[in-house]
N, CA, C and O atoms as a Maestro MAE file, in Angstrom:
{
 s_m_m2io_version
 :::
 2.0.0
}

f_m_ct {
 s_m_title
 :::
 protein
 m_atom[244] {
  # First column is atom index #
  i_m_mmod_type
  r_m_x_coord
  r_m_y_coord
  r_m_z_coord
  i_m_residue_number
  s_m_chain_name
  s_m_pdb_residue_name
  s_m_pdb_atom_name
  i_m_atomic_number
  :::
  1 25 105.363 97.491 78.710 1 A "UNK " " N  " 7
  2 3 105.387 98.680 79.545 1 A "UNK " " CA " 6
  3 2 104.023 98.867 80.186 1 A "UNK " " C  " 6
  4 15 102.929 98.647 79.667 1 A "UNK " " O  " 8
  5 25 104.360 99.436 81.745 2 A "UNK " " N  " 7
  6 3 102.580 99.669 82.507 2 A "UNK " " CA " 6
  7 2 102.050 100.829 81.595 2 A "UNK " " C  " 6
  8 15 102.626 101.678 80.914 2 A "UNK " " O  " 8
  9 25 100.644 100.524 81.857 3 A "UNK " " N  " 7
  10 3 100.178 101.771 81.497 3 A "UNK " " CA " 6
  11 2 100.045 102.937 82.910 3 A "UNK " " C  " 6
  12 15 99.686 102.631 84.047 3 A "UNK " " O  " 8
  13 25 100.345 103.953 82.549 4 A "UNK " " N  " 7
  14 3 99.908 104.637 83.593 4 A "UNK " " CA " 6
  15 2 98.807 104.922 84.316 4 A "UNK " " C  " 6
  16 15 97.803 105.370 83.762 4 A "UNK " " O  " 8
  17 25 98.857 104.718 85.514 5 A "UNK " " N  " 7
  18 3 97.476 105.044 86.259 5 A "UNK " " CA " 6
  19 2 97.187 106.324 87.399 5 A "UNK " " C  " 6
  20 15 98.114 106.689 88.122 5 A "UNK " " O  " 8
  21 25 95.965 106.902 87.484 6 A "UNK " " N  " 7
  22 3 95.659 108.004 87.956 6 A "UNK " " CA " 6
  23 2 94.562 107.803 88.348 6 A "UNK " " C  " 6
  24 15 93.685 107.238 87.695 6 A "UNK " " O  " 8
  25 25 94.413 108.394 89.879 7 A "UNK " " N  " 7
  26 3 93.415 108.123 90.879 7 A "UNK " " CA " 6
  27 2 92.324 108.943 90.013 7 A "UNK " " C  " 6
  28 15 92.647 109.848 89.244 7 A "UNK " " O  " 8
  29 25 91.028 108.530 90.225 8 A "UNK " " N  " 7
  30 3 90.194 109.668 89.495 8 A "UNK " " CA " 6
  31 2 90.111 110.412 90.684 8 A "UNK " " C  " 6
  32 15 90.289 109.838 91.758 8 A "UNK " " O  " 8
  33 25 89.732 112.253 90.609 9 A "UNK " " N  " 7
  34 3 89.232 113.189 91.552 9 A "UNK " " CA " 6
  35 2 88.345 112.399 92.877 9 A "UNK " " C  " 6
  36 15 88.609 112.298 94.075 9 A "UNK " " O  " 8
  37 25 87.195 111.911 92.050 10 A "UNK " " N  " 7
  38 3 86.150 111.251 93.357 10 A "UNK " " CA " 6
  39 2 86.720 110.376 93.902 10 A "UNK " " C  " 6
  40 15 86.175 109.959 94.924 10 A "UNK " " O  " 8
  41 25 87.935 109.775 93.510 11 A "UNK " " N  " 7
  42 3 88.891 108.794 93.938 11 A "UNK " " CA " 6
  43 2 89.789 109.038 95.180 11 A "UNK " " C  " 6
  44 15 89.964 108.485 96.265 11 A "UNK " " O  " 8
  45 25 90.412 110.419 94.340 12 A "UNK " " N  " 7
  46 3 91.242 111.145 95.429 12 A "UNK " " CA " 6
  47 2 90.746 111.835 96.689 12 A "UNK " " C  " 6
  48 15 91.503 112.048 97.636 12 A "UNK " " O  " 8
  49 25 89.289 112.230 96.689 13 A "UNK " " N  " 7
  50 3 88.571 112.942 97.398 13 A "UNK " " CA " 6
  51 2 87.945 112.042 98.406 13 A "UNK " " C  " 6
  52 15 87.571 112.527 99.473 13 A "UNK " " O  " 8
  53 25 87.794 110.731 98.150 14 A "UNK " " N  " 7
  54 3 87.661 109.636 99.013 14 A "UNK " " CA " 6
  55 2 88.276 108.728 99.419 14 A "UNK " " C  " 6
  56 15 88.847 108.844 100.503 14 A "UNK " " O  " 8
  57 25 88.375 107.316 98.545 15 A "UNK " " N  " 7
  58 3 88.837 106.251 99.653 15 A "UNK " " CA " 6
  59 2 90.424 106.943 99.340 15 A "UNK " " C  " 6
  60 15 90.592 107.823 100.184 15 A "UNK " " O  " 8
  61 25 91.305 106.870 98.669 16 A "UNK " " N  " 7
  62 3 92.558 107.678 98.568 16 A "UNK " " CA " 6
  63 2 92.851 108.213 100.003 16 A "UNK " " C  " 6
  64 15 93.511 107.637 100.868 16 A "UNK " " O  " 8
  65 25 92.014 109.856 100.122 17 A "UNK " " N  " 7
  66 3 92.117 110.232 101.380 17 A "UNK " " CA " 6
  67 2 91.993 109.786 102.575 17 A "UNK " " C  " 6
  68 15 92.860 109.958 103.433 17 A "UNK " " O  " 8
  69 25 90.661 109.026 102.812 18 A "UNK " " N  " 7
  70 3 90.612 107.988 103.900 18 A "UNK " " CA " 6
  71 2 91.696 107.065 104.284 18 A "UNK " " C  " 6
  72 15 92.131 106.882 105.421 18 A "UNK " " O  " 8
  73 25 92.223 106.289 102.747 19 A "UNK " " N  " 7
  74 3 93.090 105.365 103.271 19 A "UNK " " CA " 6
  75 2 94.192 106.076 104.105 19 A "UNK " " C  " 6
  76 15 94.330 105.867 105.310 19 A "UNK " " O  " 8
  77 25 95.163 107.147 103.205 20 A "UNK " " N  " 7
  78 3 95.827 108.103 103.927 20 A "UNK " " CA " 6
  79 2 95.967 108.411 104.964 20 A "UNK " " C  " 6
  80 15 97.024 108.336 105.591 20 A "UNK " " O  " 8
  81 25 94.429 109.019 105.546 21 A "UNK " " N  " 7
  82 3 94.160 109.554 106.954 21 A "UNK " " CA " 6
  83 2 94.356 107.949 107.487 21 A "UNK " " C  " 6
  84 15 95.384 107.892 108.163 21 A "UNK " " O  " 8
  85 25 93.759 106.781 107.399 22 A "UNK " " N  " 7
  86 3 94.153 105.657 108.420 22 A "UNK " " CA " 6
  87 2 95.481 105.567 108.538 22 A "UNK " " C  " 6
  88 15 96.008 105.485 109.647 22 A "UNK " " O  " 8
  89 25 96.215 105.570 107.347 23 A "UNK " " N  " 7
  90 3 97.758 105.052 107.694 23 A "UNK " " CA " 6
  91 2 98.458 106.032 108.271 23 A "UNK " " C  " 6
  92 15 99.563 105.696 108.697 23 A "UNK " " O  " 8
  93 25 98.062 107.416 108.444 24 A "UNK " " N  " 7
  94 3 99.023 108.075 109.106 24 A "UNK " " CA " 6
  95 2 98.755 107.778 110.588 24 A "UNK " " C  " 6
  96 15 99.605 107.454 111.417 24 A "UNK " " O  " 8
  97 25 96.961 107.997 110.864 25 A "UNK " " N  " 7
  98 3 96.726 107.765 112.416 25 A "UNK " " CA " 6
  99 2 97.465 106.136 112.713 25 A "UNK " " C  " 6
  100 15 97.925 105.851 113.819 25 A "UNK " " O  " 8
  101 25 97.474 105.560 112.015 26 A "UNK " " N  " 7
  102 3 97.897 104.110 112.622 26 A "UNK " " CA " 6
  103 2 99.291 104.293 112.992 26 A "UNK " " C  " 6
  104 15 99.795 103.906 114.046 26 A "UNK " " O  " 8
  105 25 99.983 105.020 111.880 27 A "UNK " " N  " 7
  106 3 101.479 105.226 112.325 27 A "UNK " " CA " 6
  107 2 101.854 106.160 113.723 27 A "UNK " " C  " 6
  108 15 102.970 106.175 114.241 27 A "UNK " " O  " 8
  109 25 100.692 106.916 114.198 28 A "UNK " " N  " 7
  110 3 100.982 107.686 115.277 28 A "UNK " " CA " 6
  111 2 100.866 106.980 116.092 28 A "UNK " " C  " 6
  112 15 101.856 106.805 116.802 28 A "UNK " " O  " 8
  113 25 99.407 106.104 116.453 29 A "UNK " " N  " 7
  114 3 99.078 105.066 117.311 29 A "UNK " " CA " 6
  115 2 100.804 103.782 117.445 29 A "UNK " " C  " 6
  116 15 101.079 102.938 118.298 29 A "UNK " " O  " 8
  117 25 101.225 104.028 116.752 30 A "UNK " " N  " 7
  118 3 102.258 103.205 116.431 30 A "UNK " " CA " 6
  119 2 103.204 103.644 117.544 30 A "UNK " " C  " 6
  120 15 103.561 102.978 118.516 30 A "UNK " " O  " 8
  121 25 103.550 104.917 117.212 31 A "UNK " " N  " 7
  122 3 104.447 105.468 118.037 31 A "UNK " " CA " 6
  123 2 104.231 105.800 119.146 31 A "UNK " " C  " 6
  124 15 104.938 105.474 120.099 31 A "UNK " " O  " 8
  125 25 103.143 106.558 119.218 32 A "UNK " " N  " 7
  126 3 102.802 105.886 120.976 32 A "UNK " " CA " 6
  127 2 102.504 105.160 121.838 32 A "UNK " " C  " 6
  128 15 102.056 105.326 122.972 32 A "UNK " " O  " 8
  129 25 102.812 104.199 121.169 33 A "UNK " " N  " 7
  130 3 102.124 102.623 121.903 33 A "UNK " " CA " 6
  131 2 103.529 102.630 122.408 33 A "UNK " " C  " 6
  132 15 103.912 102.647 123.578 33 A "UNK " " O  " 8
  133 25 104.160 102.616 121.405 34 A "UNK " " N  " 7
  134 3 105.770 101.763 121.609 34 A "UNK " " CA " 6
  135 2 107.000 102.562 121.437 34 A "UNK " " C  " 6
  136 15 108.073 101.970 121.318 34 A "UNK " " O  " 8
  137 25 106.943 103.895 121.412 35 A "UNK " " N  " 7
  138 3 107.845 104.972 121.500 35 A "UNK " " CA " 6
  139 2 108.969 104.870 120.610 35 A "UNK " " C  " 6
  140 15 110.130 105.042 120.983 35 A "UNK " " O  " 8
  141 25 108.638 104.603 119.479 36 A "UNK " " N  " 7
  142 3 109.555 104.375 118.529 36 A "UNK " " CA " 6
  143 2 109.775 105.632 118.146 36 A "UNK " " C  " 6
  144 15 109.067 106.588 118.466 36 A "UNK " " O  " 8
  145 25 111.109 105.690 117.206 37 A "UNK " " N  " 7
  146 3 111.176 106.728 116.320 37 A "UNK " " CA " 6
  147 2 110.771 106.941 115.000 37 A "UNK " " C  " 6
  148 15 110.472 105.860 114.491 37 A "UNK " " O  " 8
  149 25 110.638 107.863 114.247 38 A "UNK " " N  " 7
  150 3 109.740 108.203 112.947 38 A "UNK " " CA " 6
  151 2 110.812 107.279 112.096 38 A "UNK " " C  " 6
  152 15 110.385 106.606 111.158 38 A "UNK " " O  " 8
  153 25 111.979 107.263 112.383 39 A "UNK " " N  " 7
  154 3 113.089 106.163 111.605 39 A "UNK " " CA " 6
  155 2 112.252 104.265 111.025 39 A "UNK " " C  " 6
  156 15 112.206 103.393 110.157 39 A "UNK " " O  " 8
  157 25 111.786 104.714 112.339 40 A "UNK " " N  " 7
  158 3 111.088 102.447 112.499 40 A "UNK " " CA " 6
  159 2 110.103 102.830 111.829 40 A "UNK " " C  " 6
  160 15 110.150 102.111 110.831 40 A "UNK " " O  " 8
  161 25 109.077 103.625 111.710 41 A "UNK " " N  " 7
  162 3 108.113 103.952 110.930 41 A "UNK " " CA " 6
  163 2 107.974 103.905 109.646 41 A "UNK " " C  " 6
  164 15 106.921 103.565 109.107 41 A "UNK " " O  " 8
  165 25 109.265 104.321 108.881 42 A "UNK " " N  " 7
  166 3 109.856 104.654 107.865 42 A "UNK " " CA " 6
  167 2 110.504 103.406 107.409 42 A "UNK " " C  " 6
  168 15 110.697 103.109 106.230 42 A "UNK " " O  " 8
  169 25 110.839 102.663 108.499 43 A "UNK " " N  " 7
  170 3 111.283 101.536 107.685 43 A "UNK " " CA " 6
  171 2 110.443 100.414 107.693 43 A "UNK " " C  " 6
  172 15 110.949 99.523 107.012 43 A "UNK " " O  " 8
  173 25 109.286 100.064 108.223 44 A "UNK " " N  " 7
  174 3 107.818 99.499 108.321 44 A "UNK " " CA " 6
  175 2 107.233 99.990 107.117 44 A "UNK " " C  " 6
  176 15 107.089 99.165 106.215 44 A "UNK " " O  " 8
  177 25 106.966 100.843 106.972 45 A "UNK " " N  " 7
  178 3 106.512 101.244 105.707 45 A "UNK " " CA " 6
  179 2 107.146 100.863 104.732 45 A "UNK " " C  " 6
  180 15 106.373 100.321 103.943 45 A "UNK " " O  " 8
  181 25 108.793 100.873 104.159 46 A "UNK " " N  " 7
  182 3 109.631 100.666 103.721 46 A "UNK " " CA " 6
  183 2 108.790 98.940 102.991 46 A "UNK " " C  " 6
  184 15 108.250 98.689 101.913 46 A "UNK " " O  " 8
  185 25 109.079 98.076 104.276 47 A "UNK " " N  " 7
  186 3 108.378 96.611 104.221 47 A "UNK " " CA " 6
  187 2 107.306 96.674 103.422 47 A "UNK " " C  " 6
  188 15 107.257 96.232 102.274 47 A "UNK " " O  " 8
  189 25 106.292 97.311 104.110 48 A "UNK " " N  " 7
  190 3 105.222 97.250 103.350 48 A "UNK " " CA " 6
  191 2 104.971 97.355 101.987 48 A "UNK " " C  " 6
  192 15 104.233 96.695 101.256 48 A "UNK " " O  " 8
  193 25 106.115 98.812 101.646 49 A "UNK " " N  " 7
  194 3 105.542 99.030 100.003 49 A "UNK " " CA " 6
  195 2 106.426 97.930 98.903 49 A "UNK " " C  " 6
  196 15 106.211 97.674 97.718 49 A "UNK " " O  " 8
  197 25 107.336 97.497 99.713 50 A "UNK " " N  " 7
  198 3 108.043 96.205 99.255 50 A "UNK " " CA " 6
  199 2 107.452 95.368 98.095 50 A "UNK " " C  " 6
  200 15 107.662 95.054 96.923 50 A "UNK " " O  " 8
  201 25 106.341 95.146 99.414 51 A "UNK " " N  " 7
  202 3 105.414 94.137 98.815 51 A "UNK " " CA " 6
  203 2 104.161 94.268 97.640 51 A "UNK " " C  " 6
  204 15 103.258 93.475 97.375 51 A "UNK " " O  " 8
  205 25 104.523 95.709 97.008 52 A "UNK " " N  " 7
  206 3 103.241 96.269 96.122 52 A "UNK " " CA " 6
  207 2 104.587 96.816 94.992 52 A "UNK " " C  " 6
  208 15 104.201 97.447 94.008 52 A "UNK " " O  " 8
  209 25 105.613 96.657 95.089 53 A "UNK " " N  " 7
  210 3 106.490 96.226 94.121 53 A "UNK " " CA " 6
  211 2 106.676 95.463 93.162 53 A "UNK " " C  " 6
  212 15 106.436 94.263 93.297 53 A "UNK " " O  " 8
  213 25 107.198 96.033 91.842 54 A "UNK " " N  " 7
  214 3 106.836 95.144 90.944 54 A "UNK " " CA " 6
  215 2 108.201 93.859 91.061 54 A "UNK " " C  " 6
  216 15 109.095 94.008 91.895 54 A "UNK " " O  " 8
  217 25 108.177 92.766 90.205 55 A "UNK " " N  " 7
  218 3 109.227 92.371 90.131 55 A "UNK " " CA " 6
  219 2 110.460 93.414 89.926 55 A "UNK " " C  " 6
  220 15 111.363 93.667 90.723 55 A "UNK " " O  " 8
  221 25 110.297 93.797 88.994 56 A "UNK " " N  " 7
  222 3 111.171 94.592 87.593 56 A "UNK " " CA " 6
  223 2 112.049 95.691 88.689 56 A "UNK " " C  " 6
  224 15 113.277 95.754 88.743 56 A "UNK " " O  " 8
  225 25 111.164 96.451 89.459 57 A "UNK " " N  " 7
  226 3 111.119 97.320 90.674 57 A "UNK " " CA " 6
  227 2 112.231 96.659 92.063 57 A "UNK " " C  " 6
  228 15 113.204 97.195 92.595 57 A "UNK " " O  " 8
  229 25 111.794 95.746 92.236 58 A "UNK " " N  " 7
  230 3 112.697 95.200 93.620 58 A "UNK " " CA " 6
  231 2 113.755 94.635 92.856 58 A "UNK " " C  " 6
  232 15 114.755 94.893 93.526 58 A "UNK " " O  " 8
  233 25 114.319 93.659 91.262 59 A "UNK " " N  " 7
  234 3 115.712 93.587 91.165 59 A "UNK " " CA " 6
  235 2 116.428 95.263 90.826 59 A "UNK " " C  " 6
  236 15 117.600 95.436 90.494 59 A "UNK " " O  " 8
  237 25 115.603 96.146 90.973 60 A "UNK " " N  " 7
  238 3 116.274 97.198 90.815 60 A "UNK " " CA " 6
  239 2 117.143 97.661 92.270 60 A "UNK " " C  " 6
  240 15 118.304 98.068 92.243 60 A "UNK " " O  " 8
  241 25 116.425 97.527 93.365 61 A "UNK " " N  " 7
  242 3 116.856 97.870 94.505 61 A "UNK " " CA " 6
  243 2 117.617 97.358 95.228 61 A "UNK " " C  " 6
  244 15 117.892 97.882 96.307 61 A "UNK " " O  " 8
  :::
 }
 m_bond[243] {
  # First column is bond index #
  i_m_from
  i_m_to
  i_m_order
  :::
  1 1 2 1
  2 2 3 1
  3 3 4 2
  4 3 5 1
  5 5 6 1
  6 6 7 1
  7 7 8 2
  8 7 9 1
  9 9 10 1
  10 10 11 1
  11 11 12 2
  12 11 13 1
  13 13 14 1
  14 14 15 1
  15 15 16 2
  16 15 17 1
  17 17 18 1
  18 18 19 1
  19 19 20 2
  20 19 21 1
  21 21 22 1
  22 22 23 1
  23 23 24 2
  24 23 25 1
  25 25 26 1
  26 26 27 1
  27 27 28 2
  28 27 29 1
  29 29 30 1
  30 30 31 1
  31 31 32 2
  32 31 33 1
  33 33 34 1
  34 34 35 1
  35 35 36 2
  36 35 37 1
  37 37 38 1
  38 38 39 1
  39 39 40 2
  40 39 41 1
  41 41 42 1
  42 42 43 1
  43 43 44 2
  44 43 45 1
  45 45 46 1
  46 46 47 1
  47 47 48 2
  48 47 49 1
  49 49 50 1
  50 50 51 1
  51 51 52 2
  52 51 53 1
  53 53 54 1
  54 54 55 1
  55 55 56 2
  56 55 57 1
  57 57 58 1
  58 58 59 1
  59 59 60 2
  60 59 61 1
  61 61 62 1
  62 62 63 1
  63 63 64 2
  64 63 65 1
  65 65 66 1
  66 66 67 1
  67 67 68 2
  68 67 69 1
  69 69 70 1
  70 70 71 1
  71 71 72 2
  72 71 73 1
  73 73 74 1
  74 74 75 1
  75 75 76 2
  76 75 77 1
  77 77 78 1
  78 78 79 1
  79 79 80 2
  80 79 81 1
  81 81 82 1
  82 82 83 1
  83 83 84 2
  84 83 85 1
  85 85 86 1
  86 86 87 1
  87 87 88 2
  88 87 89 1
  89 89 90 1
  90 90 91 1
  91 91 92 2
  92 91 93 1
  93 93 94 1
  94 94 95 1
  95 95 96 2
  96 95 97 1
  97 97 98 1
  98 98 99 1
  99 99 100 2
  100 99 101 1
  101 101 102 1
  102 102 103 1
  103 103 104 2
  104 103 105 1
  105 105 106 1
  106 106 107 1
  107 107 108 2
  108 107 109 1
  109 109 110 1
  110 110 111 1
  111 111 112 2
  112 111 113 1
  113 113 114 1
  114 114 115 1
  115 115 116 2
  116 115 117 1
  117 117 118 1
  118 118 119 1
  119 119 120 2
  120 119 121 1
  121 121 122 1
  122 122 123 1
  123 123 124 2
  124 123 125 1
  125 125 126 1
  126 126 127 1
  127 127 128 2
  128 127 129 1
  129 129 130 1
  130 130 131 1
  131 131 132 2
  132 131 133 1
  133 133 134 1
  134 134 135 1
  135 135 136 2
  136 135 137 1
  137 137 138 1
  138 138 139 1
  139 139 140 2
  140 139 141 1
  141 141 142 1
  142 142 143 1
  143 143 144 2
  144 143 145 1
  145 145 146 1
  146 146 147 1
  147 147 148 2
  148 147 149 1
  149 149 150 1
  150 150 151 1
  151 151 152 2
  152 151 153 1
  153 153 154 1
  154 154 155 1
  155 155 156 2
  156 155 157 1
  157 157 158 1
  158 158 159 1
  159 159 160 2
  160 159 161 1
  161 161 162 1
  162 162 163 1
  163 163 164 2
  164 163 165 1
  165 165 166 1
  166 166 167 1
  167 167 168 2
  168 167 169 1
  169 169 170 1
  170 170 171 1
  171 171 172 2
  172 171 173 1
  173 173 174 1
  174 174 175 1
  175 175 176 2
  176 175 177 1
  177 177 178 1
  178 178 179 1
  179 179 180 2
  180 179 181 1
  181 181 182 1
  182 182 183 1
  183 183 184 2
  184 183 185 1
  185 185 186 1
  186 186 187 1
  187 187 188 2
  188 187 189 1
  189 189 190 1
  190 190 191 1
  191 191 192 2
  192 191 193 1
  193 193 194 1
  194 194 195 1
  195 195 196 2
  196 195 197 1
  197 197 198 1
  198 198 199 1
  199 199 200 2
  200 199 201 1
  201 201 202 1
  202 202 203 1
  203 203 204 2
  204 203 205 1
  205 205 206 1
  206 206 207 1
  207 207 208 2
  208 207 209 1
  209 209 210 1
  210 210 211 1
  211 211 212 2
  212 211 213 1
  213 213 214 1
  214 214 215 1
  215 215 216 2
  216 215 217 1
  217 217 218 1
  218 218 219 1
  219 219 220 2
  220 219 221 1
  221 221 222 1
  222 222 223 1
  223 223 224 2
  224 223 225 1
  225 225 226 1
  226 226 227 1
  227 227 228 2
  228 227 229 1
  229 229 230 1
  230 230 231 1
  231 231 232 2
  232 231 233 1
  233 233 234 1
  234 234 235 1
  235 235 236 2
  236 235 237 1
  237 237 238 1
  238 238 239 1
  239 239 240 2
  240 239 241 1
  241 241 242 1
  242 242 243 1
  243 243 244 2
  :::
 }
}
């Protein structure tokens, strides 16, 4: 079994947030480049977290 993990505070208060703030601006830049809907966004992301899936996690899905 994982052990559980938890951002520390100075964690959350930085790169955490930063990363955050990039991936949302990227997802806007996204959509206005190419006028997609928040749907394609959602499923791009979808892809992405795919891949930070565990095994155990994706034969579940």
């Amino acid at each position: 079994m994982n052990k559980p993990y938890s951002f520390s505070i100075d964690q959350m208060n930085g790169i955490v947030e930063d990363t955050y703030a990039k991936i949302i601006n990227e997802c806007e830049n996204l959509k206005k480049n190419t006028n997609c809907p928040n749907e394609q966004v959602v499923a791009l992301l979808s892809v992405i977290a795919s891949n930070y899936a565990t095994n155990k996690e994706k034969k579940e899905n």
